[in-house]
Short mmCIF file of the C-alpha atoms (twelve columns), coordinates in Angstrom:
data_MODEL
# 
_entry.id   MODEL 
# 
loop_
_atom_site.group_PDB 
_atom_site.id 
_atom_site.type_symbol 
_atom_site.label_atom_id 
_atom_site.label_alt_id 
_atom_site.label_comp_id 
_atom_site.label_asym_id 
_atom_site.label_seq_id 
_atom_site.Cartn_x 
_atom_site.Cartn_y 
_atom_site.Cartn_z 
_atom_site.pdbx_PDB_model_num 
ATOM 1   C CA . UNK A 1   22.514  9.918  -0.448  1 
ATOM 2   C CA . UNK A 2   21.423  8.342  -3.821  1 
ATOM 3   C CA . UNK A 3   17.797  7.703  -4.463  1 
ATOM 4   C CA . UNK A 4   15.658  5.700  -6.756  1 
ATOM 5   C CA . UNK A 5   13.359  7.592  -8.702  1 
ATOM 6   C CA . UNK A 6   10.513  7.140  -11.144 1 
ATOM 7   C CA . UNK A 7   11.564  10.241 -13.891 1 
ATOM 8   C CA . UNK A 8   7.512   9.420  -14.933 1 
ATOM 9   C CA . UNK A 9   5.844   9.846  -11.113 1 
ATOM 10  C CA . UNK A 10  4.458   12.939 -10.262 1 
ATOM 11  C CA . UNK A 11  5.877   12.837 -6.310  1 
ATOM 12  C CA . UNK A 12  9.705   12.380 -7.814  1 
ATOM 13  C CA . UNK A 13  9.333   14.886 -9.345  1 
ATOM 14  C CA . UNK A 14  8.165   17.131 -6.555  1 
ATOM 15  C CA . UNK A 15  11.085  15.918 -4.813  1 
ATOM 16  C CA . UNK A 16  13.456  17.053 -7.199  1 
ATOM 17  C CA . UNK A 17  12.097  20.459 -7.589  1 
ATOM 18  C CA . UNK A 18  10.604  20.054 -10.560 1 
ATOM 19  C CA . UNK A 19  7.475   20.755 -9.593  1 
ATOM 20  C CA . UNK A 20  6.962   23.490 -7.225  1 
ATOM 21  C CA . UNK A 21  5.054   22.352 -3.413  1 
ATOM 22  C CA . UNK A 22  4.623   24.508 -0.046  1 
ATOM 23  C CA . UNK A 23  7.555   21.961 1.754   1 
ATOM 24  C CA . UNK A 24  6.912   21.923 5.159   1 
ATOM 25  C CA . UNK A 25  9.783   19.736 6.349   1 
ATOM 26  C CA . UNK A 26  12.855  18.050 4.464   1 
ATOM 27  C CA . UNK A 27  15.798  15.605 5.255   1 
ATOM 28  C CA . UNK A 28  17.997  12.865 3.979   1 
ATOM 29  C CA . UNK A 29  14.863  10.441 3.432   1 
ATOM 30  C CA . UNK A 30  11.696  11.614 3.381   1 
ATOM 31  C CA . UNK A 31  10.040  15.380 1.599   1 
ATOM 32  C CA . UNK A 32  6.779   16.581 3.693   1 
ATOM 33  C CA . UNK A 33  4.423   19.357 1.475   1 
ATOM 34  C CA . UNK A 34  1.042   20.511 1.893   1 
ATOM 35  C CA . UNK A 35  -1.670  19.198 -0.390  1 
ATOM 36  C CA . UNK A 36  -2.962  21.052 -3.054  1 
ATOM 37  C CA . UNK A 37  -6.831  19.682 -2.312  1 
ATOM 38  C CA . UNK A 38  -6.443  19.877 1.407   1 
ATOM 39  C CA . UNK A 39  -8.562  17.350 3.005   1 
ATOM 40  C CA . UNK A 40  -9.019  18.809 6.330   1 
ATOM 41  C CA . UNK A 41  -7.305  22.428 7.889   1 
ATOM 42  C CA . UNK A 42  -4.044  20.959 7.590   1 
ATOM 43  C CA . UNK A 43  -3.477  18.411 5.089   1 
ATOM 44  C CA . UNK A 44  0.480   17.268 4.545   1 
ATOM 45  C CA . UNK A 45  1.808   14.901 2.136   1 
ATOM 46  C CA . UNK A 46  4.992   13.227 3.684   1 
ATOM 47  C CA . UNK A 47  6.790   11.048 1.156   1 
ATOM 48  C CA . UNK A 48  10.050  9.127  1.058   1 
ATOM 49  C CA . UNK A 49  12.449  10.011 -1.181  1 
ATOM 50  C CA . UNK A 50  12.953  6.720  -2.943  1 
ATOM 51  C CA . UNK A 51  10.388  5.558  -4.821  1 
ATOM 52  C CA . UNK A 52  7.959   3.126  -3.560  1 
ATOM 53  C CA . UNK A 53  4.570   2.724  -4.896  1 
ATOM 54  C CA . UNK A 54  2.722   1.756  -1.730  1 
ATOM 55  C CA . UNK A 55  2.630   0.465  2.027   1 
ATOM 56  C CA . UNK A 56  2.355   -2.977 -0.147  1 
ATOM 57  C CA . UNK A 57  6.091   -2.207 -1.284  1 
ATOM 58  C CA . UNK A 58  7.729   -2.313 1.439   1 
ATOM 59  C CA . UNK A 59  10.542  -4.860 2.147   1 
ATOM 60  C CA . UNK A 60  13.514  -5.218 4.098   1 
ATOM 61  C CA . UNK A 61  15.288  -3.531 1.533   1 
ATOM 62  C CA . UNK A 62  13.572  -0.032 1.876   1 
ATOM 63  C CA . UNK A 63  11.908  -0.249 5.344   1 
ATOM 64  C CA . UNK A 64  13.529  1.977  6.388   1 
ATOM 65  C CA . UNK A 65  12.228  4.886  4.217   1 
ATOM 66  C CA . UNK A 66  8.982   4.101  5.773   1 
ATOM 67  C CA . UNK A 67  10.077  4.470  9.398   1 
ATOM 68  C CA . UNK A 68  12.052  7.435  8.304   1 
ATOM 69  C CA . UNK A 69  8.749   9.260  6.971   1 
ATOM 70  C CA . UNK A 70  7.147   7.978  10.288  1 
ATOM 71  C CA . UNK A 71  10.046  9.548  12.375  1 
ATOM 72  C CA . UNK A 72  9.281   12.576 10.217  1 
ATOM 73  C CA . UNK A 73  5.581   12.933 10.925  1 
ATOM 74  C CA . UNK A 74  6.205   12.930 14.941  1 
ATOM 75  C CA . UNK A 75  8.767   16.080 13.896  1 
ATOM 76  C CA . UNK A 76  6.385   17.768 11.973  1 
ATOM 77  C CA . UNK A 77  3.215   17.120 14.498  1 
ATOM 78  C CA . UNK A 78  5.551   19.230 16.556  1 
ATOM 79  C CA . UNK A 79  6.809   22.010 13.999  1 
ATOM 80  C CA . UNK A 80  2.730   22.451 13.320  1 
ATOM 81  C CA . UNK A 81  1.657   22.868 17.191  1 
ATOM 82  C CA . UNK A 82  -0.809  19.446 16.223  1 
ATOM 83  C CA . UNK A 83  -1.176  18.400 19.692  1 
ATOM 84  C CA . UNK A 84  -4.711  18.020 19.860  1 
ATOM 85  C CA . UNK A 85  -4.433  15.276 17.358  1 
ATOM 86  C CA . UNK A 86  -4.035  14.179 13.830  1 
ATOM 87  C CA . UNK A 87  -4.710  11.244 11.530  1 
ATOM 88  C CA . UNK A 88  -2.015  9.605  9.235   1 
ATOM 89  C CA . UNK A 89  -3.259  7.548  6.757   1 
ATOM 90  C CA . UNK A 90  -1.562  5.600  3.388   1 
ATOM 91  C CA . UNK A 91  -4.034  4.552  0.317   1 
ATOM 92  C CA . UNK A 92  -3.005  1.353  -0.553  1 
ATOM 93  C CA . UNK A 93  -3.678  1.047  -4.656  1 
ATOM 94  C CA . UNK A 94  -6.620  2.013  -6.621  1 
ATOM 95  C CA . UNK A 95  -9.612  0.307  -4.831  1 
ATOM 96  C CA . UNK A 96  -8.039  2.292  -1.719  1 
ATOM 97  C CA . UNK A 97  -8.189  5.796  -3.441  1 
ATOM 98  C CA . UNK A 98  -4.723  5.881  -4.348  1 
ATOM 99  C CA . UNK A 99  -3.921  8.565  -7.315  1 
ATOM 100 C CA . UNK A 100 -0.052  8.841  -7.467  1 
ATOM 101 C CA . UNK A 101 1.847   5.299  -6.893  1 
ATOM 102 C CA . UNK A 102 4.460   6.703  -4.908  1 
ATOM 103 C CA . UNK A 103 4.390   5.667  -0.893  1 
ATOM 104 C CA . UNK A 104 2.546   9.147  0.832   1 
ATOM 105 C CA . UNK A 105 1.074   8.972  4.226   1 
ATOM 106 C CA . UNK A 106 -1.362  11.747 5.173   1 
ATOM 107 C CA . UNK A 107 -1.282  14.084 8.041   1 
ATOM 108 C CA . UNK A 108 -5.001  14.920 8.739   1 
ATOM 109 C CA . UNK A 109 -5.290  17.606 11.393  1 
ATOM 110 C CA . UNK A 110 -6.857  20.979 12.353  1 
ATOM 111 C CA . UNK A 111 -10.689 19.606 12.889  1 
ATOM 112 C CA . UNK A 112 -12.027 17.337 15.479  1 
ATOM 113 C CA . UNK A 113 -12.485 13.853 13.203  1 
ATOM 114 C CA . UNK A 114 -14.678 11.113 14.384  1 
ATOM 115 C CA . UNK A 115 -14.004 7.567  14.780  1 
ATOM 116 C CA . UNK A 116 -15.475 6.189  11.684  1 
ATOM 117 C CA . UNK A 117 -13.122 6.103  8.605   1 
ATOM 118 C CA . UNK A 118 -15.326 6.776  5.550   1 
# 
């Protein structure tokens, strides 16, 4: 499957291998790794492998990446015994805290979170 990348964004190039990660799960569409500035016990990046900078993005032309990663995250919930619950969240441009401009979502888990966001 062919892939649009971004040879300039950090996350393509994770993807690609150029980078090393800790991958915790990997298919046609989407590339899960832990974070290197873990958040919470267990902190997972899941990212699609095309580029897309943001939730924002997201069209009827690459939807389906996003419900790919989403897909993904119910796998890896599994694969990490997260049954007790976990948080997924996507930073949506600067003002939202997002660093790298490639779609991520967050898997948040490992700690009892409360309901308030910030």
């Amino acid at each position: 499957m062919e892939h649009k990348h971004d040879n300039d964004c950090l996350f393509c190039k994770i993807i690609k291998g150029e980078i090393p990660s800790d991958k915790v799960y990997e298919d046609d569409w989407c590339y899960a790794f832990r974070d290197i500035n873990p958040q919470a016990p267990v902190h997972i990046l899941v990212v699609p492998k095309g580029h897309i900078g943001s939730v924002g993005e997201i069209d009827e032309s690459n939807s389906n990446y996003s419900a790919k990663c989403l897909e993904a995250i119910a796998k890896i919930s599994r694969q990490e015994n997260l049954g007790g619950g976990f948080r997924v969240i996507s930073n949506c441009g600067p003002d939202a805290g997002q660093t790298v401009m490639h779609l991520h979502f967050h898997v948040l888990a490992g700690k009892t979170m409360g309901e308030k966001m910030l």
